[in-house]
N, C-alpha and C positions, 0 to 999 in steps of 0.2 A: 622752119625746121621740118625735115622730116618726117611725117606722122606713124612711118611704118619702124621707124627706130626709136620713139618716146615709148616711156614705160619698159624697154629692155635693159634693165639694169638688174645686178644682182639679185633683189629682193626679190624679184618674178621667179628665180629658181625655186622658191619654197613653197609654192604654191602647189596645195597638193593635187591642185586637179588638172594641174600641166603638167604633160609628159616630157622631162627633162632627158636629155643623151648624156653620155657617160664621159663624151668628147667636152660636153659644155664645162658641166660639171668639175671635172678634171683641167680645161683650158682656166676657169675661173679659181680655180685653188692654185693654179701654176702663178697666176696674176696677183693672187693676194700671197703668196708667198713670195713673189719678187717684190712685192709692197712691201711685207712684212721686213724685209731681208734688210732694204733700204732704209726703213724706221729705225730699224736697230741700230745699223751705222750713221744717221744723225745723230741719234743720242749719244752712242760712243764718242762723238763730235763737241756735243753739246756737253756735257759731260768732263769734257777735256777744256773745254773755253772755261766751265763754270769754276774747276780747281786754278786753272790760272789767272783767272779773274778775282779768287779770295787769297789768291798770294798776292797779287799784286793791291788790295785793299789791306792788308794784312802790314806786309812790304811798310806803306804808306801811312798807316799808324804807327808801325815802330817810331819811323823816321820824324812824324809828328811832334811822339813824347820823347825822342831822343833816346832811344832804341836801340842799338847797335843791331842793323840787318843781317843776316849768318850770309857768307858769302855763297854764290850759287857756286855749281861743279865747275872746275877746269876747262869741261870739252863743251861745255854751253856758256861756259862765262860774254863773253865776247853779246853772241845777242841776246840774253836776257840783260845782261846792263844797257846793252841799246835801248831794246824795248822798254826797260825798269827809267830811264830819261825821259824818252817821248812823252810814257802815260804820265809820270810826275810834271811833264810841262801839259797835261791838259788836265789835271786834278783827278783825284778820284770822287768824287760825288755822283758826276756820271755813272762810272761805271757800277755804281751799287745800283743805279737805275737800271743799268745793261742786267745785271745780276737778276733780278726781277723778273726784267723781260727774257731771261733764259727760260726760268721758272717757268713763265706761262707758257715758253715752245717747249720746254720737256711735259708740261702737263697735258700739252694737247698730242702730243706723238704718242704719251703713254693710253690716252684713249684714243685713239686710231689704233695703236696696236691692241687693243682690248680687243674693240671691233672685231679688228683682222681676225684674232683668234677664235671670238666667238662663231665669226662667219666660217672660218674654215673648221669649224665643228661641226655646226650645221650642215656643212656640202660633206665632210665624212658620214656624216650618221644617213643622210641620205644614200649615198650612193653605197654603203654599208646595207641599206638595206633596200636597195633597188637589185642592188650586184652581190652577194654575200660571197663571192669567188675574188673579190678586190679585197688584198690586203695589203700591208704594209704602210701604213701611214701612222704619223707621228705629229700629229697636230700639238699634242701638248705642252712640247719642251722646245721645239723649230719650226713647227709649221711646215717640213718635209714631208715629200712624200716617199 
């Protein structure tokens, strides 16, 4: 490896006794906010697997105790009855395991976007008070600048 690229990573910017540029600073909040941006839309991902995965566990108890399942809409019927066959010919027990395993990817996106947010408070407050003529930024609610 490289010896003149170990140790340049994020955490060096906080270092109060390195002179950080406004480019870095700024290129590194660009990055954790295309980070940030990307986490969110996993989750929204993840999110969307997690409710059609307790419909179809759900689905799968009805039919168990004999249940009449509510029919799905018109304009989806077609492949969620595909899909509602395939997963009833592999059982659901797996998927309560899959359900699980959601759980622990939304737990760990939800701390990486902790992170992300914490870090890019950190690079506001700095450059907030390196540059007091830089405004505009909204770490709180987007992570935009």
């Amino acid at each position: 490896m490289n010896e003149s690229t170990q140790g340049n990573n994020s955490g060096d910017l906080t270092d109060p006794n390195q002179e950080v540029s406004l480019d870095d600073l700024v290129a590194e909040h660009l990055a954790l906010v295309r980070d940030f941006s990307e986490k969110i839309k996993l989750k929204e991902e993840l999110f969307g697997l997690q409710m059609r995965a307790q419909q179809l566990l759900t689905n799968s108890e009805m039919r168990r105790r004999g249940t009449p399942v509510p029919k799905p809409e018109k304009r989806v019927r077609h492949n969620d009855l595909n899909s509602q066959r395939s997963f009833f010919k592999d059982g659901s027990a797996a998927l309560a395991t899959d359900l699980d395993d959601l759980k622990a990817v939304e737990d760990m996106y939800d701390q990486q976007i902790a992170y992300i947010r914490s870090r890019l408070q950190e690079i506001r407050k700095i450059i907030e008070k390196a540059h007091p003529e830089v405004v505009g930024f909204n770490v709180e609610e987007t992570g935009d600048i």
